[in-house]
N, C-alpha and C positions, 0 to 999 in steps of 0.2 A: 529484426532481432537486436539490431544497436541499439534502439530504442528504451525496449527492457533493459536490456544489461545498462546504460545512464541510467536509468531511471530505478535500478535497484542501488546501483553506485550510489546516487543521491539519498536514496530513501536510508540506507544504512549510514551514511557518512554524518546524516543531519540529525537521524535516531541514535547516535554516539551523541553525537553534541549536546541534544537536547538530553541526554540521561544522566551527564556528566552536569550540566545546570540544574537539574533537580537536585539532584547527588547533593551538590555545594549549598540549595535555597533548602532542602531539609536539614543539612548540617544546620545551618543558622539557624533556622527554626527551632531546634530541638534545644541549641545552646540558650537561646533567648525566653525559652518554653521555661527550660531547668533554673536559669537564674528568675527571672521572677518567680519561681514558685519558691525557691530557698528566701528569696526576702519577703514574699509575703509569708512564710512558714515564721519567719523571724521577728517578724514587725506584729503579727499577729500576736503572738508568745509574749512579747513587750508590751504590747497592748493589754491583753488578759491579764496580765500581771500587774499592771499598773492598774487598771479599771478596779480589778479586787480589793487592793488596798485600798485604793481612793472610796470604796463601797463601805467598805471595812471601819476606815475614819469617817466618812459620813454619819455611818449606823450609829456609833460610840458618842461620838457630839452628843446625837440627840436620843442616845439613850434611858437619859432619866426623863425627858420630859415627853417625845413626840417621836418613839423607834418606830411605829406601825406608818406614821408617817416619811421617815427619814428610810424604814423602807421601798414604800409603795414608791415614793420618789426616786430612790437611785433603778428599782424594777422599769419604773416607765424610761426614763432614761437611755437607761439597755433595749427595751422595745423601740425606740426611735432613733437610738444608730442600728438597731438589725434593720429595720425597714428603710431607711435612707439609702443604707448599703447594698439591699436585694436592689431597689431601684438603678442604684447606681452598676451594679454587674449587670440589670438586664440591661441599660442601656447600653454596657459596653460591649456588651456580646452578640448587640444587636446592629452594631455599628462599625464593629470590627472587618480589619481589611482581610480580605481574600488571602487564603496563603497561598502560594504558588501563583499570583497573578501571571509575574514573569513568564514564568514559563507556558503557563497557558498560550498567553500573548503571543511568547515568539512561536509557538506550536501553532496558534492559527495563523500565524504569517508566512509561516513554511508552506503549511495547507494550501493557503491563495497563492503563494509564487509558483508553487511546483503544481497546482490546477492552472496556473495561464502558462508557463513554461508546455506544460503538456499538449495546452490547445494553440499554442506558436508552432509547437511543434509539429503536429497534426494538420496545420492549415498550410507548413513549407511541405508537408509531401503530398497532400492533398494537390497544393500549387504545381510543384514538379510533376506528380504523376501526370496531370491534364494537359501542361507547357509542354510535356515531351510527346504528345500528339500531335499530329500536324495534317495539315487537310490533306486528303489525298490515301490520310493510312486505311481508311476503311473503303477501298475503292475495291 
């Protein structure tokens, strides 16, 4: 029965620990989620705004002589920062680190100690049981 009761002792003490470091690596998470998406919200915005104008004065220049062209050019333009940029998000999303490694990690280190803890265990009463035989007892 000691057995269980350690080994509940462990299982709960180490499922506190381990919950409390999830706790802390999804706070971060979520902080570091929220800020890049406020600057890319922001840099985006900057962007589009700038792009327009800059479209804006391109078109105007070559208004009286070449618009369909001073079109068709700032369009193509815009079609090869979208597609440079798709490329560039799948790469990053394909590339991107594991969240919660950590804790994964130490969650399988816990797994392997308290599975050899278990069978140390198991193999000193195993030992005792047999060592506390002695010739003669089965006579």
């Amino acid at each position: 029965m000691r057995l269980g009761e350690g080994l509940l002792a462990i299982l709960v003490e180490s499922g506190r620990t381990r919950i409390e470091l999830l706790s802390v690596e999804l706070a971060a998470e979520r902080l570091r989620v929220m800020r890049m998406l406020a600057a890319a919200i922001i840099c985006s915005v900057a962007i589009l705004l700038g792009l327009a104008f800059a479209s804006f004065l391109v078109v105007a220049v070559f208004w009286d002589t070449h618009r369909l062209a001073a079109i068709g050019a700032v369009t193509l333009v815009y079609g090869l920062i979208a597609v440079a940029t798709a490329l560039w998000l799948r790469h990053a999303l394909n590339t991107a680190p594991v969240p919660f490694a950590n804790t994964r990690d130490t969650l399988e280190r816990d797994y392997l100690a308290l599975r050899d803890r278990l069978r140390r265990k198991q193999q000193d009463e195993s030992a005792a049981d047999s060592s506390s035989l002695r010739p003669g007892d089965f006579d």
